[in-house]
C-alpha positions as CSV (number, residue, x, y, z in Angstrom):
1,X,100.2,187.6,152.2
2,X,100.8,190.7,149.6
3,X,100.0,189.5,145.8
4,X,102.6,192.0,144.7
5,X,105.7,190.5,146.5
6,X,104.9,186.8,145.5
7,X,106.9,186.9,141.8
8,X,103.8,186.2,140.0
9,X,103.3,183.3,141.7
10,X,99.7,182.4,144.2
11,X,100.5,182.0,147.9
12,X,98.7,178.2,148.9
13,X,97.7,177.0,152.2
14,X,98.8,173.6,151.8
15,X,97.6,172.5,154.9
16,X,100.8,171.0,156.0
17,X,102.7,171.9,159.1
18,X,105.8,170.9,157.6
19,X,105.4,173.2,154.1
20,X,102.3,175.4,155.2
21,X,102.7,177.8,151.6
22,X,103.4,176.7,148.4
23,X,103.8,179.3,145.9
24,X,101.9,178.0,142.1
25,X,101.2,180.0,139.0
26,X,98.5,181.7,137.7
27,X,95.8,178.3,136.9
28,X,94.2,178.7,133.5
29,X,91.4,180.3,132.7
30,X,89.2,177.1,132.4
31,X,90.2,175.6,135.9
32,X,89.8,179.4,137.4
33,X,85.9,179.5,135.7
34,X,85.4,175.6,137.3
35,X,86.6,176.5,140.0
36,X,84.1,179.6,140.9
37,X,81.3,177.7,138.4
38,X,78.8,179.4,141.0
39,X,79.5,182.8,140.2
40,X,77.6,184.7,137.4
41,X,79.9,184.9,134.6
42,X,80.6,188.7,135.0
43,X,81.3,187.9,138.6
44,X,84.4,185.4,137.3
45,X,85.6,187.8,135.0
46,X,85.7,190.5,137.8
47,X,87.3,187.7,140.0
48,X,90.1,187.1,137.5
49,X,90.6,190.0,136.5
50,X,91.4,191.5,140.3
51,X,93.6,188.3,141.0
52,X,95.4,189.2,137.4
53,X,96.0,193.1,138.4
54,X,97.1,192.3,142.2
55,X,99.7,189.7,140.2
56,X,101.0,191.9,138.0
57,X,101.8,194.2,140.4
58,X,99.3,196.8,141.2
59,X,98.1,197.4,144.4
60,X,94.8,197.0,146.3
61,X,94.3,200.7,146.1
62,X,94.9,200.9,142.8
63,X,92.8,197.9,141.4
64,X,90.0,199.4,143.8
65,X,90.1,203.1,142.0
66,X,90.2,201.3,138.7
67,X,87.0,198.7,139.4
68,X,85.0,201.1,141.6
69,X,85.3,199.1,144.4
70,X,86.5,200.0,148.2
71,X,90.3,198.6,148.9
72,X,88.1,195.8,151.5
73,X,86.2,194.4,148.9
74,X,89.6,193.7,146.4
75,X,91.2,192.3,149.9
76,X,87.5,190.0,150.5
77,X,87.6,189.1,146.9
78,X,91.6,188.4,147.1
79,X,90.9,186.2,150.1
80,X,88.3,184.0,148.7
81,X,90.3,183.2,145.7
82,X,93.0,182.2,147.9
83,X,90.9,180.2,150.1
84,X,89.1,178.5,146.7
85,X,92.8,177.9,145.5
86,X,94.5,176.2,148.4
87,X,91.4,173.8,148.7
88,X,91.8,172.9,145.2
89,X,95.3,172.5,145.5
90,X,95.2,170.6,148.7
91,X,93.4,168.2,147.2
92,X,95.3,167.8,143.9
93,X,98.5,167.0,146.5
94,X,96.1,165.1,148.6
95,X,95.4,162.9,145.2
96,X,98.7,163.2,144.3
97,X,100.1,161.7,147.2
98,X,97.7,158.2,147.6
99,X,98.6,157.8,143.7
100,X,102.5,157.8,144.7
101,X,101.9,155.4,147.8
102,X,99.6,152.8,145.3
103,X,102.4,152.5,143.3
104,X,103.9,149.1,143.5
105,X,107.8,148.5,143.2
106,X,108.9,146.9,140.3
107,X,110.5,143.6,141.2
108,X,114.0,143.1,139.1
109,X,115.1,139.6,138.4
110,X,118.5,139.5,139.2
């Protein structure tokens, strides 16, 4: 899916036959950095920074000329942020969804 035509927003694999993309913003910085904890810390900023430009608009080509990177690597590095994403994501829903059914109905006394 092209970053550019999304509104801002991060295409997510939800996993779900029903809904299969579900469009979320930008996460903050400190979820992004947990997120991709295993990368070197100029390796998230590079990370960010590509999913940031391909947001805002530019394009692979252009984010490549301006990091001195090939247009595959931004796609590679575009598609591991997505696939990090929609597994946090998934699971947030996944958590999400056995709080909702735990909840108890409250009993009114009539």
């Amino acid at each position: 899916m092209n970053l550019r035509l999304t509104g801002g927003k991060i295409p997510i694999d939800t996993g779900n036959d029903r809904h299969p993309i579900m469009l979320v913003d930008m996460p903050d910085r400190e979820l992004f950095d947990s997120l991709f904890k295993y990368l070197r810390p100029d390796g998230k900023d590079k990370y960010w920074d590509i999913l940031s430009e391909r947001l805002s608009g530019k394009t692979m080509k252009e984010v490549a000329s301006t990091r001195g990177v090939t247009k595959e690597r931004v796609r590679q590095i575009e598609a591991k942020i997505l696939r990090v994403l929609s597994v946090h994501y998934r699971e947030v829903i996944a958590s999400e969804t056995v709080m909702l059914e735990t909840v108890q109905p409250l009993k009114h006394d009539h």
